[in-house]
Every structure is written in C-alpha cells, then in structure tokens.
Residue, then its C-alpha position, 0 to 999 in steps of 0.5 A: x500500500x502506497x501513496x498516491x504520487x499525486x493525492x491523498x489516496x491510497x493506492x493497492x495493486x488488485x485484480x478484479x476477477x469473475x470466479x463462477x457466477x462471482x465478481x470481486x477484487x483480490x488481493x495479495x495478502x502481502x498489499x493489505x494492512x496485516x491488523x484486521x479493523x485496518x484491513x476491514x476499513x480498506x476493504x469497505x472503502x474500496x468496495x463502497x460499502x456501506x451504499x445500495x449503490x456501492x457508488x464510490x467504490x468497485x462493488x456492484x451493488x449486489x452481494x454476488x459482486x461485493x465479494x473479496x478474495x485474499x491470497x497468499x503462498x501457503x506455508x501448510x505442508x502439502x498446500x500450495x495457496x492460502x485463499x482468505x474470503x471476504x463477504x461485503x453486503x451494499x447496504x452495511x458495513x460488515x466484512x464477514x471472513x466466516x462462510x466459504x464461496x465455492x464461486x469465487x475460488x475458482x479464481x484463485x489459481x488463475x490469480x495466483x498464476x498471473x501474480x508468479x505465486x506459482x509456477x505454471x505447468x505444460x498442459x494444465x496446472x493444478x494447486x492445492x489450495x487451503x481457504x481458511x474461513x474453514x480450513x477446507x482444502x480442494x485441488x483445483x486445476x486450470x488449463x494451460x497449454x503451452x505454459x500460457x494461461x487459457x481463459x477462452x475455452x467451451x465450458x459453459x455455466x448457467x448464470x454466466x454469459x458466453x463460454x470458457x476455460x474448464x476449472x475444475x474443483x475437487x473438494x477433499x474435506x466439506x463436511x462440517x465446514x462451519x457447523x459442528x457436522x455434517x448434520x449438526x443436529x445429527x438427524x436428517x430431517x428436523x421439525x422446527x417451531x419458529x417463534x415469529x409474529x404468527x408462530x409456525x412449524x416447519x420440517x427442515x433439513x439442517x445441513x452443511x457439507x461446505x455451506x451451512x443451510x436450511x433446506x426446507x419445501x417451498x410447498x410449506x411456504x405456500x409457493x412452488x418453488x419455479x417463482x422467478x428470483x426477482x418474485x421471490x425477493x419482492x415477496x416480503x411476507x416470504x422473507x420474513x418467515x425465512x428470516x425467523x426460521x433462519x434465527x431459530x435454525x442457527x443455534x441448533x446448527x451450533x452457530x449461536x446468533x446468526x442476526x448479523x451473519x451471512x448464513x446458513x443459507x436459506x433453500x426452498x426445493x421442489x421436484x425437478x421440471x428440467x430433467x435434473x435431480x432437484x429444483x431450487x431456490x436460494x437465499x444469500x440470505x435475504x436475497x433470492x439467488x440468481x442461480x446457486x453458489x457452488x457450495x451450496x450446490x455441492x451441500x444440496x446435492x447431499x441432502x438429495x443423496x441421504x436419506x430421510x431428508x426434506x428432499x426424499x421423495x422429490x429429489x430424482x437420484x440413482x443408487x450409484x456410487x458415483x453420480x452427477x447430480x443437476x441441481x436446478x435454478x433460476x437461471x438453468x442447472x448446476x451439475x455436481x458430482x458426488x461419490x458415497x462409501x458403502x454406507x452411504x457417506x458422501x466422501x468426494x465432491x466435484x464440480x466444474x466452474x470457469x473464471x476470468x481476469x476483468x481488470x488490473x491495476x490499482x484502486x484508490x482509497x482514502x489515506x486517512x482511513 
C-alpha cells in the first residue's frame, strides 16, 4: 500500500476477477494492512460499502459482486495457496471472513498464476489450495497449454454469459465446514417451531457439507418453488418467515446468533421440471439467488443423496456410487458430482466452474482511513 504520487489516496495493486457466477477484487495478502479493523476499513472503502449503490467504490451493488478474495503462498505442508474470503453486503458495513464461496475460488489459481505465486505447468496446472474461513482444502486445476494461461475455452455455466476455460474443483474435506457436522443436529430431517409474529412449524433439513443451510419445501411456504428470483425477493411476507426460521435454525446448527451473519443459507426445493435431480431456490440470505453458489450446490446435492431428508421423495437420484447430480435454478442447472462409501457417506465432491481476469491495476482509497 502506497501513496498516491499525486493525492491523498491510497493506492493497492488488485485484480478484479469473475470466479463462477462471482465478481470481486483480490488481493495479495502481502498489499493489505496485516491488523484486521485496518484491513476491514480498506476493504469497505474500496468496495463502497456501506451504499445500495456501492457508488464510490468497485462493488456492484449486489452481494454476488461485493465479494473479496485474499491470497497468499501457503506455508501448510502439502498446500500450495492460502485463499482468505471476504463477504461485503451494499447496504452495511460488515466484512464477514466466516462462510466459504465455492464461486469465487475458482479464481484463485488463475490469480495466483498471473501474480508468479506459482509456477505454471505444460498442459494444465493444478494447486492445492487451503481457504481458511474453514480450513477446507480442494485441488483445483486450470488449463494451460503451452505454459500460457487459457481463459477462452467451451465450458459453459448457467448464470454466466458466453463460454470458457474448464476449472475444475475437487473438494477433499466439506463436511462440517462451519457447523459442528455434517448434520449438526445429527438427524436428517428436523421439525422446527419458529417463534415469529404468527408462530409456525416447519420440517427442515439442517445441513452443511461446505455451506451451512436450511433446506426446507417451498410447498410449506405456500409457493412452488419455479417463482422467478426477482418474485421471490419482492415477496416480503416470504422473507420474513425465512428470516425467523433462519434465527431459530442457527443455534441448533451450533452457530449461536446468526442476526448479523451471512448464513446458513436459506433453500426452498421442489421436484425437478428440467430433467435434473432437484429444483431450487436460494437465499444469500435475504436475497433470492440468481442461480446457486457452488457450495451450496455441492451441500444440496447431499441432502438429495441421504436419506430421510426434506428432499426424499422429490429429489430424482440413482443408487450409484458415483453420480452427477443437476441441481436446478433460476437461471438453468448446476451439475455436481458426488461419490458415497458403502454406507452411504458422501466422501468426494466435484464440480466444474470457469473464471476470468476483468481488470488490473490499482484502486484508490482514502489515506486517512
């Protein structure tokens, strides 16, 4: 972090990068203040946060595109890269280093590669990467013929125009990521009385194999489960009551009071209409996803897979090992693939995303924050 030569501002290298259905700044841990409340400041300067509009900063006024990455060698034997996630909201002022975002590392790597963490292979290139929001590791690998990254390429992602470069994911440890668990109540499915302004019951699945969520029915909300994103938003008296269940689900996920937290994520399922193993409709968490985030994806596709699960018996699933699971959206499909031992236990989970460097160079702060 510099002065700018000709301001009062301060200037820090970054690149903006699309990873998944994702968007957002990285840095390199080394270019960021090393006290966190300092490190904070910068980040909700740059991103313009707190403002709907993020108009002063590189936010984009959604929370898909409030979205940081930090980034660093790893000093974990075995590990080759660090990767810290850092969730900006438009309209407050936390920075939340708790959950994981499966899009935005994706991005990792080919960042890493254009900043010399790394050295870059013939053919493709794979690291090790540790995030550690919590301590979740997966390999990821990304094309590069004739040493040179490739970002061009035919991989195609609902949510994300046009095509590009496969990188693919393979996530070695997810369960439990935040909670306690797996399954932090131990049971599959959980009968869950919300203390709201009309109180109600609900069954629910409480899950986390990489993203801490609240499954339920959209049938128990009086919805299909097919509404428009942007409907399901608008629908006040909808997010009220999954806001109360939100609150009354954390705690017995083992996450205390999660008022001014991120997650759990809230998900409405309905049987599948395209073909796919289940339909869903995402809340991250107050705001109808366009789409469905990676780990989300990855932790609803094992809900589908056990069984006694809010998504038994509207979930489309084989009894095979090893299965590829279309977990539907908003806006299209997400494919998973997951692998299960002889009792039934989810024990690998791939998945394909692609990614790509926007912009590079510095943004500017202010130098009294």
């Amino acid at each position: 972090m510099s002065l700018h030569p000709v301001s009062d501002q301060r200037a820090v290298p970054c690149m903006l990068m699309r990873g998944g259905t994702s968007r957002g700044p990285f840095f390199l841990e080394s270019d960021l203040p090393a006290d966190r409340a300092a490190r904070d400041r910068f980040l909700l300067a740059a991103m313009g946060s707190p403002d709907p509009r993020q108009i002063d900063g590189l936010g984009g006024a959604h929370p898909l595109t409030s979205k940081v990455g930090i980034v660093r060698r790893s000093h974990t034997p075995g590990v080759d890269l660090d990767f810290l996630f850092a969730q900006l909201q438009p309209n407050n002022d936390t920075v939340d280093v708790t959950p994981n975002c499966g899009n935005m590392l994706a991005a990792v790597l080919p960042f890493a590669l254009e900043r010399g963490l790394l050295p870059i292979a013939q053919g493709t290139t794979t690291a090790r990467i540790l995030t550690l929001n919590t301590d979740m590791q997966c390999d990821v690998t990304v094309q590069t013929p004739g040493g040179k990254l490739q970002y061009d390429g035919d991989a195609r992602i609902d949510g994300v125009p046009g095509s590009a470069a496969p990188i693919s994911i393979n996530f070695l440890d997810t369960a439990g990521s935040v909670c306690p668990s797996l399954l932090p109540t131990g049971r599959t499915l959980d009968r869950i009385t919300v203390p709201a302004a009309s109180p109600f019951e609900v069954d629910a699945t409480l899950i986390d194999n990489g993203m801490p969520m609240v499954l339920v029915r959209a049938s128990a909300f009086g919805i299909t489960g097919y509404e428009p994103a942007a409907e399901l938003t608008a629908n006040d008296a909808l997010r009220a009551r999954l806001e109360a269940l939100r609150l009354a689900a954390g705690p017995l996920m083992g996450l205390g009071d999660v008022a001014a937290k991120n997650y759990p994520k809230m998900c409405l399922i309905a049987p599948p209409r395209e073909g796919g193993a289940v339909s869903t409709r995402c809340f991250i968490p107050h705001v109808c996803h366009d789409s469905i985030g990676v780990l989300a994806a990855v932790t609803v596709a094992t809900a589908c897979v056990l069984p006694g699960t809010v998504a038994d018996g509207i979930a489309a699933v084989g009894s095979a090992a090893c299965q590829a699971l279309s977990i539907e959206h908003p806006t299209g499909e997400f494919s998973v693939e997951l692998e299960t031992d002889q009792s039934g236990q989810v024990v690998r989970a791939a998945l394909l995303r692609t990614a790509r460097p926007i912009m590079r160079g510095e943004v500017l702060v202010p130098a009294h924050l």
